[in-house]
C-alpha positions in Angstrom: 65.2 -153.4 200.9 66.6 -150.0 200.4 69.1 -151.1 197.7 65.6 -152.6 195.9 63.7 -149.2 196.3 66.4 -147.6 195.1 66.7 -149.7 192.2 63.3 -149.0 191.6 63.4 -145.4 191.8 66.2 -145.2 189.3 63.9 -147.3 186.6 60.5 -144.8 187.4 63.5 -142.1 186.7 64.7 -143.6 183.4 61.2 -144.3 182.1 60.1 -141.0 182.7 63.7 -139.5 180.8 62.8 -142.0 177.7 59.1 -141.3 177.9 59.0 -137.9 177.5 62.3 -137.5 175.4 60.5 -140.0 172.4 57.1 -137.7 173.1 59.1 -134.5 172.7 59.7 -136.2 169.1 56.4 -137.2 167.9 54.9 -133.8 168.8 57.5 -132.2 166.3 56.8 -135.0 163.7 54.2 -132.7 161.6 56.2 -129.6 162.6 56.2 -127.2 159.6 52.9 -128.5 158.1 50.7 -126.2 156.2 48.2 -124.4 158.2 45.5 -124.3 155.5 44.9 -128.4 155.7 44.0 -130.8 158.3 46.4 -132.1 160.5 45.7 -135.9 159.5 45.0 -135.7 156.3 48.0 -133.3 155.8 50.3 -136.0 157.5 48.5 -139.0 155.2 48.8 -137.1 151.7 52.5 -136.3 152.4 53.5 -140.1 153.9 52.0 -141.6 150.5 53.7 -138.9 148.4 49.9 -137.7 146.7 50.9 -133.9 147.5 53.8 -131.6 148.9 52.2 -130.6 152.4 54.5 -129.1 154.1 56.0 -125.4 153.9 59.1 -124.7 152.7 60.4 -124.0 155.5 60.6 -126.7 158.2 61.2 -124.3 161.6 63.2 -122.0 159.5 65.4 -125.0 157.6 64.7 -126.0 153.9 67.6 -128.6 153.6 64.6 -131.5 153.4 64.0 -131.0 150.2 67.6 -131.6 148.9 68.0 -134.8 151.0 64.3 -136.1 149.2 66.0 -134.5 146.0 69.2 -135.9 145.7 67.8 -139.2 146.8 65.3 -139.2 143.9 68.0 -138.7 141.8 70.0 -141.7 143.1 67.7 -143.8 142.7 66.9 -142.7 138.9 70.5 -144.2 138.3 72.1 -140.6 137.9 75.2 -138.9 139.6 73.8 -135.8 142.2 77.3 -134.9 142.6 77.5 -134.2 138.8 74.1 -132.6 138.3 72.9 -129.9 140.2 68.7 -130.0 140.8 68.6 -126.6 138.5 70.3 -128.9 135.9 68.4 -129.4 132.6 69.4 -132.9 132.3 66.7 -133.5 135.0 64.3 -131.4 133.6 62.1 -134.4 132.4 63.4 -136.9 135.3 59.8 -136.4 137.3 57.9 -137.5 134.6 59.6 -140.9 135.2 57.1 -141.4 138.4 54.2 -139.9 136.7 51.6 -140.5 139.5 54.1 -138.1 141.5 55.6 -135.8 138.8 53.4 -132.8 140.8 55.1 -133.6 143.8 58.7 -134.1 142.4 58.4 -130.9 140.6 57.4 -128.8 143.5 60.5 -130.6 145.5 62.5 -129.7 143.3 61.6 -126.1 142.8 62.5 -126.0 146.8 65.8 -126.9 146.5 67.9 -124.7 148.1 70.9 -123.2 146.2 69.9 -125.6 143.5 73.3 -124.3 141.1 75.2 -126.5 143.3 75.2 -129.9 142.8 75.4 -132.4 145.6 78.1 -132.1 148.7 76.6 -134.4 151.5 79.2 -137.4 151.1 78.4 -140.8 150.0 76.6 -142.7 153.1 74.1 -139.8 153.3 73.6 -140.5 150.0 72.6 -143.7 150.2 70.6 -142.7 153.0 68.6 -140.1 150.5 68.2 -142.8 148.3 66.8 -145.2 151.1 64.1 -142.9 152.0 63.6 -142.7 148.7 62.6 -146.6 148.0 60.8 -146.7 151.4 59.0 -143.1 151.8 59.2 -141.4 148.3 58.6 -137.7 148.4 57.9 -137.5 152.0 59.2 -135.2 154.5 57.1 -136.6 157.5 59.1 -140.2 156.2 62.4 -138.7 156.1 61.9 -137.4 159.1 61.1 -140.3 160.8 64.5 -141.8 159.2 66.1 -138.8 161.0 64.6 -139.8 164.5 65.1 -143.7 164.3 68.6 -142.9 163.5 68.9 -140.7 166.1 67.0 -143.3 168.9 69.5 -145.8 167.3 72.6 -143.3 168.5 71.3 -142.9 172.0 71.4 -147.0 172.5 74.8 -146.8 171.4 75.3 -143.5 174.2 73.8 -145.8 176.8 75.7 -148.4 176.4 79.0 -146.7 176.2 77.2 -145.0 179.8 77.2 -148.7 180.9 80.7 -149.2 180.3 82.1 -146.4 182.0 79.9 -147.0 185.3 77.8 -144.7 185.0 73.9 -143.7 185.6 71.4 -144.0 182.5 68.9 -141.3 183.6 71.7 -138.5 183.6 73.3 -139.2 180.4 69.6 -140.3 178.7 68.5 -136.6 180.5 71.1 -134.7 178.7 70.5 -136.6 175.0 67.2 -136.8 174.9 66.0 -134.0 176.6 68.1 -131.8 174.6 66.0 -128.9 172.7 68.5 -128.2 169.8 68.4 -132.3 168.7 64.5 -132.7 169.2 65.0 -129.2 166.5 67.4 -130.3 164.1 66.0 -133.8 163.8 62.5 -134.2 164.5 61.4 -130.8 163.7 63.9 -130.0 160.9 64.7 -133.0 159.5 68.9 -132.6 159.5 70.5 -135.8 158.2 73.3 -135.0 160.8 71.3 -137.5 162.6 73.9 -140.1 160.1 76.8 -138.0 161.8 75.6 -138.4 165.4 75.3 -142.2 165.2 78.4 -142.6 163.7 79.7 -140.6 166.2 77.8 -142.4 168.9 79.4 -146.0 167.7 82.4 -144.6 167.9 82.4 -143.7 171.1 81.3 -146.9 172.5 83.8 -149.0 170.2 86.2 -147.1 171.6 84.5 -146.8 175.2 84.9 -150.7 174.5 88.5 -151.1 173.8 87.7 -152.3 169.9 90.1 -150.5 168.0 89.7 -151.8 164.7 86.1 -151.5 165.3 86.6 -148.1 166.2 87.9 -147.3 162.6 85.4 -148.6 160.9 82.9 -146.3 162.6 85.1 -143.3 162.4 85.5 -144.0 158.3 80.9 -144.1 158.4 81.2 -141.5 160.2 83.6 -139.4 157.5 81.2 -140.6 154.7 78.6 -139.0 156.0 80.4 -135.4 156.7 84.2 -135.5 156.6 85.0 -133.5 159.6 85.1 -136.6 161.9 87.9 -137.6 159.6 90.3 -135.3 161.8 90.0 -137.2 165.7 91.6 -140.4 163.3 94.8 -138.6 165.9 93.0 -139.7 169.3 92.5 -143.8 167.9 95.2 -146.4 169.4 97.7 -146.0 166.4 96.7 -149.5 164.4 98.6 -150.3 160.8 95.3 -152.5 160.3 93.2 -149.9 161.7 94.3 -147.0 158.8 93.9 -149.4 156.0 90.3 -150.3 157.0 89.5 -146.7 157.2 90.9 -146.0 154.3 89.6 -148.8 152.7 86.5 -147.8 153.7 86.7 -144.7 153.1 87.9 -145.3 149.6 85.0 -147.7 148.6 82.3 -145.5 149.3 83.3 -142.9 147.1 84.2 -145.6 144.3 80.8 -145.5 142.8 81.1 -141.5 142.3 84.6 -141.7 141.5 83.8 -140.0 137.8 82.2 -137.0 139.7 85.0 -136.6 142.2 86.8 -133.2 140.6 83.2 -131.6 140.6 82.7 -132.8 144.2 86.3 -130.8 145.1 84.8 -127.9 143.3 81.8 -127.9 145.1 84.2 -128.0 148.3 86.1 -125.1 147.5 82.9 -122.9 146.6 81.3 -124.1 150.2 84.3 -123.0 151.8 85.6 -119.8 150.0 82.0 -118.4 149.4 79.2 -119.4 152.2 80.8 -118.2 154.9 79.1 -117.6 158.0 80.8 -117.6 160.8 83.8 -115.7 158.6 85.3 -113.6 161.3 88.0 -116.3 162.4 88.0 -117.7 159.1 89.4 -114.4 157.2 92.4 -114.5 159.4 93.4 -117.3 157.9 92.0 -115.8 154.6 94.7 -113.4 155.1 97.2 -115.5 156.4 97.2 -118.3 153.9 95.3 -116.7 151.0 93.4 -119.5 148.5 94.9 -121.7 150.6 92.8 -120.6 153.7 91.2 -124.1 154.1 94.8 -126.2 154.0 95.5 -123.3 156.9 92.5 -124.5 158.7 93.5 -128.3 158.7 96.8 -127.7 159.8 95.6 -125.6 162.3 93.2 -128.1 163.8 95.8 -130.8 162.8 98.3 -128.8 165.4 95.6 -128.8 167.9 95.0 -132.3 167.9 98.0 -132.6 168.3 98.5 -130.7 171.6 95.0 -132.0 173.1 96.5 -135.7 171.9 99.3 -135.1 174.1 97.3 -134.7 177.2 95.3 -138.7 177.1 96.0 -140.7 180.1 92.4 -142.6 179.9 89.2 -143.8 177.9 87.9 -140.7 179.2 90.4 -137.6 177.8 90.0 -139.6 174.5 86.5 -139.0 174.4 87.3 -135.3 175.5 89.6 -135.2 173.4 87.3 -136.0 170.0 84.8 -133.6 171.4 87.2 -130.9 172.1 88.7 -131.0 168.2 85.0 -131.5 166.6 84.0 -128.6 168.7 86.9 -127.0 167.4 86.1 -127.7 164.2 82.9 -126.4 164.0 83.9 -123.0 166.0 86.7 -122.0 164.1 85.0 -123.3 160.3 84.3 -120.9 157.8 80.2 -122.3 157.9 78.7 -122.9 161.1 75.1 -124.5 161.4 73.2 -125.0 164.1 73.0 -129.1 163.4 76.7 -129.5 163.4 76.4 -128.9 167.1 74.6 -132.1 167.6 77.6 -133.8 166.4 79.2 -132.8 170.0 76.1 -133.9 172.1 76.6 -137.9 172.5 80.5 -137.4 173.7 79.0 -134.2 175.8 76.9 -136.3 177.7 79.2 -138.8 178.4 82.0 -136.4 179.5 79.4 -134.6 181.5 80.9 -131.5 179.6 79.4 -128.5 180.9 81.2 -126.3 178.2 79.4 -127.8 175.3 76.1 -128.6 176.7 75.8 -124.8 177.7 76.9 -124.3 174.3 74.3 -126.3 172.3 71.7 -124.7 175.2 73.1 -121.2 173.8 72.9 -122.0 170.0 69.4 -123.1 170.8 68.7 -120.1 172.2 69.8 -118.3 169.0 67.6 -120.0 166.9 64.2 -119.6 169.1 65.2 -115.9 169.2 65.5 -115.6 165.5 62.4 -117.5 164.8 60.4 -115.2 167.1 62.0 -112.1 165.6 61.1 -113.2 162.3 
């Protein structure tokens, strides 16, 4: 009788977690909507592509508009990683969907650093493209790709939760309740939401002893930002295992393979030039000179390395990953607030207070720069 009221308890616990995480979501859905027009018909106009109604600006974040962009473009048979939006090669490429050549040309013009061409790897992409042919145009459509993707990542958290023993509500508590992913994804539209299921299959493929598995979703994972590329060092050490990665890895660059050199050249400029968190990064600016980023690899190569040395169980691997990826993102030269949801899905399932009080902080940061502004 106890054991059954118990039982219950934990389920009215686990609804409520679910309940109010996927409500959290839909009330930052139409975040960033344009305060001149009705809420409805705002949401309407922009989900059938009629007219651009949102701001700029999603919570402080325009990186919408080059994912609905460079998707566009994908889907017009071109190459984003050879032309940049501010490319005159695309200058007549909206009148191509004439009912929406308004819209396309206002996206466009909100591009930000539109010089560059494309750097998100190949799998986000494709993911561009396939909210392209579903949800042309929109940003409320994207960002309901951003949030099923997302939902899709936190079934892959709770069942890795399952594996290890442990209690849903917690670990569902500490995803979904989470302020800076309800942000980045629902509110902001980040397609790190790619990078945190990837991340998330990981973790239970490896949570589930399926190492070849486990590769596979560590080389999606590396197509959709390559920094996952570096906890390859914390995988069971698999001959089978590297040559589906690489594999992998290889064939989703393959149909961009004539745009590669441009693709290393828009590396080095993100790495030399936008730096923002540049205070660790010009030590090794000074250390290794042009070769600061090759400094930065070995470095994190080195700690891998150490923190590799330490696994006795399932559960230092996961540590492990999140430690290095944490790493990673610390000591970059560019830190973003969204690569910190990378960490969140091995957080919760290590319980690690360190880097859920550090996605809490980086939160923080961004609600007090939004109300300063």
């Amino acid at each position: 009788m106890v054991a059954a009221k118990e039982q219950g308890q934990r389920q009215r616990l686990l609804f409520v977690v679910v309940s109010f995480g996927l409500l959290f979501r839909i009330t930052l859905l139409p975040a960033g909507l344009r305060d001149d027009i009705d809420l409805i018909d705002g949401l309407k106009d922009d989900l059938t592509g009629r007219y651009v109604t949102y701001r700029t600006f999603l919570l402080y974040d325009q990186d919408v508009w080059r994912c609905l962009w460079e998707g566009y473009v994908l889907t017009q048979g071109l190459n984003p990683y050879r032309l940049a939006p501010a490319s005159e090669v695309l200058d007549d490429l909206p009148e191509l969907d004439p009912s929406r050549e308004e819209v396309w040309s206002e996206i466009r013009d909100r591009v930000g650093y539109p010089s560059i061409p494309a750097l998100y790897p190949p799998l986000a992409q494709f993911l561009f493209a396939l909210s392209n042919a579903s949800v042309p145009g929109s940003v409320l459509g994207w960002k309901l790709w951003t949030v099923v993707l997302e939902l899709a990542a936190c079934i892959f958290v709770a069942l890795a939760a399952r594996k290890l023993g442990q209690a849903l509500a917690p670990v569902l508590l500490l995803f979904l309740w989470n302020p800076l992913m309800v942000k980045e994804f629902a509110g902001s539209g980040h397609f790190d939401a790619l990078v945190v299921l990837c991340l998330s299959l990981l973790v239970y493929f490896v949570v589930s002893g399926w190492t070849l598995r486990a590769y596979a979703a560590l080389a999606l994972a590396t197509l959709s930002k390559l920094v996952p590329a570096l906890t390859i060092i914390f995988l069971s050490p698999l001959f089978w295992g590297f040559a589906l990665f690489a594999g992998l890895v290889g064939a989703g660059f393959l149909p961009f393979s004539e745009a590669l050199p441009k693709l290393v050249g828009t590396g080095e400029t993100f790495t030399e030039h936008w730096r923002f968190n540049s205070g660790f990064y010009r030590i090794l600016n000074w250390v290794f000179g042009e070769a600061s980023i090759v400094g930065y690899l070995v470095l994190l190569t080195v700690l891998g390395i150490l923190l590799r040395s330490r696994l006795r169980n399932v559960h230092d691997s996961l540590e492990g990953i999140l430690w290095l990826l944490g790493l990673a993102i610390v000591l970059g030269p560019v830190v973003h607030a969204w690569y910190v949801t990378w960490l969140i899905p091995l957080a919760c399932l290590t319980r690690s207070r360190t880097w859920i009080s550090f996605s809490a902080v980086v939160y923080l940061n961004l609600f007090w720069s939004c109300w300063m502004a």
